[in-house]
Phi, psi and omega in degrees: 000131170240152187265112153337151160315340144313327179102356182293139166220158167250144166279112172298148186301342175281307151343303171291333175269329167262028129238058181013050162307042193288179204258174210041016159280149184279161183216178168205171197236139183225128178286109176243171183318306183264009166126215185257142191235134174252119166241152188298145182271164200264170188269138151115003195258128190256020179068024176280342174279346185266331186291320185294266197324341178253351158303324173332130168077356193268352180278146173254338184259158177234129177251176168220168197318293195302349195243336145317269211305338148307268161330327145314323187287143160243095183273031163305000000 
């Protein structure tokens, strides 16, 4: 199988049928360790749990809870 110039590929019909790949489903591409992985997208989900997870570990000050929870309060 080749991905066109376009960037196109076609998903075989045994694929499509054993995930319910129908047509006009949204799908989404998740990037991993071993390559790409494509899933039907779930509804309502706006991907805010893979945004959290690559945000993980990305903070630079180190604060501790209580100096967060300082700063959140609003003590005027």
């Amino acid at each position: 199988m080749k991905i066109t110039t376009k960037g196109q590929v076609t998903i075989p019909q045994r694929f499509r049928s054993k995930h319910g790949l129908l047509p006009n489903t949204e799908v989404e591409f998740l990037s991993t360790e071993s390559g790409v992985t494509i899933r039907p997208k779930r509804r309502g989900d706006d991907g805010i749990a893979d945004r959290l997870e690559a945000a993980r570990g990305s903070a630079t000050a180190r604060l501790s809870t209580e100096e967060i929870m300082r700063l959140t309060r609003d003590d005027s």
